[in-house]
VEXPA-73713 format. One line per field, with one value per residue (C-alpha): residue number from 0; residue in one letter; x negated, y negated, z. Coordinates in nm, 4 decimals. Example, Ala and Ser with C-alpha at 12.3 -4.5 7.8 and 13.67 -1.06 7.14 Angstrom:
! residues 2
k	(0	1)
r	(A	S)
u	(-1.2300	-1.3670)
v	(0.4500	0.1060)
w	(0.7800	0.7140)
! end
This chain:
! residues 335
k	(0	1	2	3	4	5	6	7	8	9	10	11	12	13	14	15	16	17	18	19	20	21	22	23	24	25	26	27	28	29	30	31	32	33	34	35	36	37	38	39	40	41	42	43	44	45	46	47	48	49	50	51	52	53	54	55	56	57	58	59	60	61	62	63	64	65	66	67	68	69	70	71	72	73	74	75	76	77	78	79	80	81	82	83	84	85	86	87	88	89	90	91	92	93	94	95	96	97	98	99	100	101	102	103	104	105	106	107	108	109	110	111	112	113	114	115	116	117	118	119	120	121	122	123	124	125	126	127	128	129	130	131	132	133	134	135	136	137	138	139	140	141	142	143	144	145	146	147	148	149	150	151	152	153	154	155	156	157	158	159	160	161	162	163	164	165	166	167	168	169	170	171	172	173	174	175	176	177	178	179	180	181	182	183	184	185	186	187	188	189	190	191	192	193	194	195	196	197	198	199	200	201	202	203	204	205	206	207	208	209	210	211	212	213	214	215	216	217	218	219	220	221	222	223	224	225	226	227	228	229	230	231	232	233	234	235	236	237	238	239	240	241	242	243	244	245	246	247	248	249	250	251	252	253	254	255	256	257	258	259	260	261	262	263	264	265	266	267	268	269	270	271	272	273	274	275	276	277	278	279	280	281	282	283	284	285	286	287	288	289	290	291	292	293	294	295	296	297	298	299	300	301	302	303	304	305	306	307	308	309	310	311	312	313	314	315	316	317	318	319	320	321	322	323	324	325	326	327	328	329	330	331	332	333	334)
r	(X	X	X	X	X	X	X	X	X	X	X	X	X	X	X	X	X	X	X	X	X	X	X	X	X	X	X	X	X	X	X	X	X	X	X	X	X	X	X	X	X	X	X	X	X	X	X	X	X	X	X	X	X	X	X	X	X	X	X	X	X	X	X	X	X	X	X	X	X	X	X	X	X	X	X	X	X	X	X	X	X	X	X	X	X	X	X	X	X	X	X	X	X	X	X	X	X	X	X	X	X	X	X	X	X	X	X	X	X	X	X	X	X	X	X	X	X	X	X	X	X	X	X	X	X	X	X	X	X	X	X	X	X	X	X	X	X	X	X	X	X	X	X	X	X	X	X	X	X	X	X	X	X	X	X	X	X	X	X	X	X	X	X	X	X	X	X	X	X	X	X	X	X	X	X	X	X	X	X	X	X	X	X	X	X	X	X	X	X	X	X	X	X	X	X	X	X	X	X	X	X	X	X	X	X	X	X	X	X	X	X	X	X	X	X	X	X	X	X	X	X	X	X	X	X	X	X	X	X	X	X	X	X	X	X	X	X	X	X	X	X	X	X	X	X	X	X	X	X	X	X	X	X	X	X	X	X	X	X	X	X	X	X	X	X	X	X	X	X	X	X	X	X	X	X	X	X	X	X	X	X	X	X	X	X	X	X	X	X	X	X	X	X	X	X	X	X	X	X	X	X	X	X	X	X	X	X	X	X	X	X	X	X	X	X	X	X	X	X	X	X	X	X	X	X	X	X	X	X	X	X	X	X	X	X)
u	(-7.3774	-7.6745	-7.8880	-7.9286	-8.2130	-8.0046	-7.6699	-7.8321	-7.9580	-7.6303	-7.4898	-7.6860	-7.7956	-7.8322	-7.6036	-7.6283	-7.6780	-7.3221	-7.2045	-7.3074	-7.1699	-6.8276	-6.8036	-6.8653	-6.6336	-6.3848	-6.4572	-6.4075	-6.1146	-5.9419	-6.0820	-5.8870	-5.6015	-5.5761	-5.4937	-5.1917	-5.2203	-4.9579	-4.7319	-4.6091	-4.4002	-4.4893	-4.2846	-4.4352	-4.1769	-4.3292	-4.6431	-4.6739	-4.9561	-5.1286	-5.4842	-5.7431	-5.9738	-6.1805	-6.1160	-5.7151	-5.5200	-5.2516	-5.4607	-5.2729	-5.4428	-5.3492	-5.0695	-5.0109	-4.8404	-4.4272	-4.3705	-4.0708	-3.9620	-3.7096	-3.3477	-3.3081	-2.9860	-3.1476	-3.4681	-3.2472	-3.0480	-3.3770	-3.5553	-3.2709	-3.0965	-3.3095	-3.6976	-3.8684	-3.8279	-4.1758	-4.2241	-4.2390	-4.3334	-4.2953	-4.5292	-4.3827	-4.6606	-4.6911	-4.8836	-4.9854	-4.6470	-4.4744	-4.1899	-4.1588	-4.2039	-3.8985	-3.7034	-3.7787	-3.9674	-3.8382	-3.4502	-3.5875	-3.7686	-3.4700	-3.2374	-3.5075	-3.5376	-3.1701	-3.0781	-3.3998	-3.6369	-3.9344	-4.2522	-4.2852	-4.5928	-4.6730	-4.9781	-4.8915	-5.1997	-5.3164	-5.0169	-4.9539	-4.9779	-4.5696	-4.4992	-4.6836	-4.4975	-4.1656	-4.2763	-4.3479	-4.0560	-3.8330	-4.0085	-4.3432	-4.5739	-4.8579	-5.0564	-5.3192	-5.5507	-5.8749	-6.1985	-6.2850	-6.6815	-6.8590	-7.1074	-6.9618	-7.1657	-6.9884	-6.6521	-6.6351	-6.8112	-6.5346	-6.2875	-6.1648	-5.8830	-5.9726	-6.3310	-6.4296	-6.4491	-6.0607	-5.9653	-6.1776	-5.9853	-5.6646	-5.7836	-5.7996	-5.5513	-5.3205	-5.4573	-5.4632	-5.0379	-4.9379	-4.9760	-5.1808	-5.4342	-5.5806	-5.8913	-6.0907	-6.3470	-6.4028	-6.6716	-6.8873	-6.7961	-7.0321	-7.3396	-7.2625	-7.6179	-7.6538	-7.7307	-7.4110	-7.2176	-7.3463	-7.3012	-6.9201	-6.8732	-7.0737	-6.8713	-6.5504	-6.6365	-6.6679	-6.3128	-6.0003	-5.8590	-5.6559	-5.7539	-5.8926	-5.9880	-6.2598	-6.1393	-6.3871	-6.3966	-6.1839	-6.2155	-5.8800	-5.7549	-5.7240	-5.9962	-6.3599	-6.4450	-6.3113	-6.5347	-6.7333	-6.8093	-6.6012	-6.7226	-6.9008	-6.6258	-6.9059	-7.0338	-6.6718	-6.6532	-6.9972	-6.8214	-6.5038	-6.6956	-6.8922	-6.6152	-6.4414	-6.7631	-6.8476	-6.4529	-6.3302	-5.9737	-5.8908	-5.6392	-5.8165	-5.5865	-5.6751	-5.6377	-5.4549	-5.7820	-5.9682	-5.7740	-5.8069	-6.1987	-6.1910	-5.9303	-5.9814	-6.0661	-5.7629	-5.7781	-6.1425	-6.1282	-5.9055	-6.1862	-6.4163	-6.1887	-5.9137	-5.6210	-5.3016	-5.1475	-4.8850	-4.5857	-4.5224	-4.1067	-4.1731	-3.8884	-4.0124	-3.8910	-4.1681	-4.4526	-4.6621	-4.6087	-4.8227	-5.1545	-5.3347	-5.6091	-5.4788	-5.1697	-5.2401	-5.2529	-5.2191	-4.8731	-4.8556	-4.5072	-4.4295	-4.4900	-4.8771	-4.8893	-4.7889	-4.9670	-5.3056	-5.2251	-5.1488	-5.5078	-5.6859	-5.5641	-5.3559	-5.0197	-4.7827	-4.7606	-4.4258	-4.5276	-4.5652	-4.8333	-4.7022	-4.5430	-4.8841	-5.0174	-4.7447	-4.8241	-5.1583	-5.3965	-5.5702	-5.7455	-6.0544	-6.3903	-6.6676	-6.9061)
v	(6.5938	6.3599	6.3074	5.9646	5.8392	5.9687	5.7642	5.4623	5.4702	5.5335	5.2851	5.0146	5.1151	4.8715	4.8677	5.1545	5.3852	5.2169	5.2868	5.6696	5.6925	5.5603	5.7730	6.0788	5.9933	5.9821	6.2672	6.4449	6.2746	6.3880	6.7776	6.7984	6.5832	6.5007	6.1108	6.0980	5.8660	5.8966	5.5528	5.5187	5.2493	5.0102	4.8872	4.6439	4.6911	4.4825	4.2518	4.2440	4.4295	4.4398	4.4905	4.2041	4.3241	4.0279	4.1396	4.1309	3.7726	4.0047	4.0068	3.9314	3.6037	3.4823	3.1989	3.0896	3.3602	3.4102	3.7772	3.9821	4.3382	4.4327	4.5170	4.9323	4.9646	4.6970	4.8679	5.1865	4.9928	4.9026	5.2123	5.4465	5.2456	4.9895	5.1815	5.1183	5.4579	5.5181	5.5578	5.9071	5.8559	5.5839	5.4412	5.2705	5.0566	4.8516	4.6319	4.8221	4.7648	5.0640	4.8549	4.9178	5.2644	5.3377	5.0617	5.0700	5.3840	5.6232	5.5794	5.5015	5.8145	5.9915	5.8127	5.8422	6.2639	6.3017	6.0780	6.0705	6.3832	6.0395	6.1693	5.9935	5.8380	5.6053	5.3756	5.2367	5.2595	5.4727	5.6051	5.8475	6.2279	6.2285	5.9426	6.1417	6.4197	6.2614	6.0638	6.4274	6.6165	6.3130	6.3441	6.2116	6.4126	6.1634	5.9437	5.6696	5.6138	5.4209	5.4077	5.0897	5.1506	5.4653	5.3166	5.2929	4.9840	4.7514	4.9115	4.7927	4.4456	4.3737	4.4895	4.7507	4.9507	5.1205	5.3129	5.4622	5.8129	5.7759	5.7061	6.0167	6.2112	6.1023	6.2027	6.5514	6.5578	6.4628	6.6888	6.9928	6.8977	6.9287	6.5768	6.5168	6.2564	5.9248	5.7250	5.4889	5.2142	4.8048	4.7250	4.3836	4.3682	4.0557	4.2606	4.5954	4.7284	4.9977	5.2599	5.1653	5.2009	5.5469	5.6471	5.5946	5.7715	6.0740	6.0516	6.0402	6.3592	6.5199	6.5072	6.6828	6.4482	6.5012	6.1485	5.8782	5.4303	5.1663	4.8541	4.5288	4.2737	3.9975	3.6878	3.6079	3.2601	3.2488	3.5347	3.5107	3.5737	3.3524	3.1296	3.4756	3.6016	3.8671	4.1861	4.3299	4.4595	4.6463	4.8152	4.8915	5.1152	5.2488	5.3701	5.4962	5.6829	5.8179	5.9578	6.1158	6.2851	6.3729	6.5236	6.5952	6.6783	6.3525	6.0995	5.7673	5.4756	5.1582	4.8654	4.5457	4.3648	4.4757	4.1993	3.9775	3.9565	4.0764	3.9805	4.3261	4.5148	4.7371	4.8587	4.9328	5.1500	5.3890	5.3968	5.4616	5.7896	5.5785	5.8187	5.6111	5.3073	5.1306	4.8765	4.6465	4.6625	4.4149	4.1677	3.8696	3.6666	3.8400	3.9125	3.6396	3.7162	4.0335	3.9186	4.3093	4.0775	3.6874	3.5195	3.4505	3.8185	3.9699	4.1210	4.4574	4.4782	4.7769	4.5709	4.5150	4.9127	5.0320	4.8162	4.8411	5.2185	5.1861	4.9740	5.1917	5.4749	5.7120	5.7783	5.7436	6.1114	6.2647	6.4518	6.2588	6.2905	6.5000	6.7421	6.8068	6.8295	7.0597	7.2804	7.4244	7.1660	7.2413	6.9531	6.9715	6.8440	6.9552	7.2155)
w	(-16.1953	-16.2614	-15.9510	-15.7554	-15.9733	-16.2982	-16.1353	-16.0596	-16.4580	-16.5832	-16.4028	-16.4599	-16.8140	-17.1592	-17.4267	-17.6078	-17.2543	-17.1380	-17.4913	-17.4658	-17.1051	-17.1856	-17.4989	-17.3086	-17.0610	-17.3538	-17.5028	-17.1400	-17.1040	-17.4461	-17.4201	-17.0187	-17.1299	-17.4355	-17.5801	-17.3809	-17.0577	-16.8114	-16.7227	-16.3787	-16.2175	-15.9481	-15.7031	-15.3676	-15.1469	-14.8582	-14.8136	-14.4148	-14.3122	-14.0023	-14.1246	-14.2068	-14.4742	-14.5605	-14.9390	-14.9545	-14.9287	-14.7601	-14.4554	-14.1197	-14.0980	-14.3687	-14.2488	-14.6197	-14.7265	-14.7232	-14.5713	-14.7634	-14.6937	-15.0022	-14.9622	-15.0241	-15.2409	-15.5028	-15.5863	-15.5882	-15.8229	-16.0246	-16.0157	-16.0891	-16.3525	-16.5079	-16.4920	-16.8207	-17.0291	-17.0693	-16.6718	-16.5720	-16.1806	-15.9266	-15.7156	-15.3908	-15.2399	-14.9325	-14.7389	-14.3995	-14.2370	-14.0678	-14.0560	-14.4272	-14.4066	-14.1398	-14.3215	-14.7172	-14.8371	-14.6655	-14.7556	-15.1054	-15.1950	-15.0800	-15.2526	-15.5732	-15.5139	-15.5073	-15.7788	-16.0172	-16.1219	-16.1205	-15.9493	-15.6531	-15.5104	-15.2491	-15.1182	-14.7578	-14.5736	-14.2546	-14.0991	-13.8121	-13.9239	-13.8203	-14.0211	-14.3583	-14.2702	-14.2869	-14.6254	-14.7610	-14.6203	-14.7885	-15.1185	-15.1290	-15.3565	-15.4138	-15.1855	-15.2995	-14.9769	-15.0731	-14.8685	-15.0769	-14.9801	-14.9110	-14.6540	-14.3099	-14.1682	-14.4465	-14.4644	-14.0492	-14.1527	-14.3913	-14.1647	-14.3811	-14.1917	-13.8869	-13.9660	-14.2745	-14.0265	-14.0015	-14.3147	-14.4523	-14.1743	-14.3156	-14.6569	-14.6082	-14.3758	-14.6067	-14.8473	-14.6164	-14.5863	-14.9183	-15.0610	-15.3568	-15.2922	-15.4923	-15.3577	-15.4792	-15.4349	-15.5101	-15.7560	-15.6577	-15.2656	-15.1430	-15.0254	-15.1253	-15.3371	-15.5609	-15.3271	-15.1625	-15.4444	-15.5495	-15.2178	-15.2439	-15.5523	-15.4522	-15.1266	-15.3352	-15.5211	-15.2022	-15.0824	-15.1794	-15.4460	-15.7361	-15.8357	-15.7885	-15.8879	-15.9565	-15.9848	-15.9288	-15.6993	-15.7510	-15.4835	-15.3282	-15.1670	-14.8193	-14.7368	-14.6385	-14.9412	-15.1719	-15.3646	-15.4258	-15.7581	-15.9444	-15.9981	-16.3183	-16.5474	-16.7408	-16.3840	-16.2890	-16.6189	-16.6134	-16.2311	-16.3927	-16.6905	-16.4089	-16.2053	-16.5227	-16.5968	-16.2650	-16.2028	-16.5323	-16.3905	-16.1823	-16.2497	-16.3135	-16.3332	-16.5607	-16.2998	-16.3799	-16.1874	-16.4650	-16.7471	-16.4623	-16.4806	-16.8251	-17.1575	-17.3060	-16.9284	-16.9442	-17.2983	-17.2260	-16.9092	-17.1598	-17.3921	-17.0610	-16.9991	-16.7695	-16.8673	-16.6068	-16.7070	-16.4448	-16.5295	-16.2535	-16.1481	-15.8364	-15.8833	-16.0202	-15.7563	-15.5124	-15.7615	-15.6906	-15.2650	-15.3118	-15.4261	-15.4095	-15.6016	-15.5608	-15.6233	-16.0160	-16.0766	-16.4396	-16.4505	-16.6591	-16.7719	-17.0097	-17.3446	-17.2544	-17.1229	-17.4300	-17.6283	-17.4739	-17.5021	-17.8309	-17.8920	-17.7018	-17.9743	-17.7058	-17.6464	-17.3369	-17.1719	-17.1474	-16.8734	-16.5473	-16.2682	-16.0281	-16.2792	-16.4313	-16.1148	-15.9442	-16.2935	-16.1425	-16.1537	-15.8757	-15.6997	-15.4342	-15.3742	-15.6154	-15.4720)
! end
């Protein structure tokens, strides 16, 4: 792994340097997996949370927003009878709202283990170790928990949940308990500097992940930081190249923030080595309730997947996630 001198010239490199990153990142990318990228399935089950991350319009505060919790037996109904075909695992993703998890996700995944053979994922925030358990003893394989920023002075300042200390506990605690883990970081946080940022990723390679995300700041309504500017697509790729290089065997989504700050983002981060692609099943009637980003998100459906896929000159995967990874992939921190 290039040293911090060697990252912070990578990462902020001209042209042609960004050029040669990416490509290697490719070319890592294609001799671990191949040019197949692996589709999951989104569905946002609930936008309550109770955290207020100055970054995320779903923060408590927010007033503006109408709150939903979705009905059970209809994204049943959804998932197990109308998922796109391409989809080979399911991610069920919340706002921090434990609510949700008693209510929705857990009777889900086990109506989705007995009834589907989907790999099933989930991103709902910092739970208690008993409620993980339960999520893994009803099906839950893979769990997306990101830190956001490395450096543990901002991630308090912008109110991330709890402290950074905690959520890195959680990390390998849900490692050490069977789940496979995701994390990830925001690219362009007001104030964050380059030594903050290449402390996160070097932090990142440090835990027990079996993958892990970049995606770049976008400025919500209704947060403190809206007015701010978006983040660098061409830094969040130089980051994603980074991480496939640094951890050839990680799964590194393509984000849909990335075609929000950028027409041609998504098909990009698969030429950068991105090798996960996700359709968006949130009923339509709630889509524009869970602004992850803000509330005039880009919505992936399976049409744009598979054709920025297609552009990017890669195939869907008919393998899913956590098949590949239950067939000996092992993951862990680099040492």
């Amino acid at each position: 792994m290039p040293n911090r001198w060697q990252n912070m010239q990578w990462l902020n490199g001209e042209d042609g340097a960004q050029h040669s990153l990416r490509e290697q990142a490719r070319e890592t990318r294609d001799a671990k997996f191949g040019r197949r990228v692996f589709v999951r399935g989104v569905v946002e089950v609930s936008n309550h949370c109770r955290q207020n991350c100055h970054y995320c319009a779903m923060r408590r505060q927010n007033r503006e927003l109408p709150r939903y919790r979705l009905d059970v037996e209809e994204l049943a109904e959804l998932i197990i009878h109308h998922h796109p075909r391409s989809i080979t695992d399911i991610d069920i993703q919340a706002g921090e709202d434990p609510a949700a998890v008693r209510e929705v996700a857990l009777p889900l995944l086990r109506l989705l283990r007995r009834h589907t053979n989907l790999g099933l994922m989930l991103c709902l925030g910092t739970l208690t170790p008993r409620e993980y358990d339960e999520l893994r003893e009803a099906g839950g394989e893979f769990y997306v928990l990101k830190i956001e920023t490395g450096d543990a002075a901002r991630y308090e300042a912008i109110e991330a949940p709890g402290t950074l200390a905690r959520r890195l506990e959680v990390v390998r605690y849900l490692a050490s308990t069977g789940w496979r883990v995701s994390s990830g970081l925001i690219v362009g946080l007001p104030k964050q500097t380059n030594e903050h940022l290449i402390h996160s990723l070097e932090l990142l390679t440090q835990l027990p992940l079996a993958g892990c995300s970049v995606s770049p700041f976008v400025a919500g309504g209704h947060t403190p930081f809206a007015g701010e500017p978006n983040g660098s697509i061409d830094l969040t790729l130089n980051c994603l190249a980074w991480m496939r290089l640094a951890v050839p065997h990680w799964i590194i989504p393509a984000v849909s923030a990335m075609k929000l700050v950028s027409t041609d983002g998504y098909v990009r981060a698969l030429n950068a080595g991105a090798n996960l692609a996700t359709v968006n099943l949130t009923p339509p009637a709630v889509r524009t309730d869970y602004p992850i980003y803000k509330q005039d998100r880009i919505f992936m459906d399976e049409e744009r997947v598979l054709s920025a896929i297609r552009m990017a000159g890669c195939e869907p995967s008919r393998i899913g996630v956590t098949e590949h990874l239950r067939n000996g992939v092992v993951a862990g921190a680099l040492h």
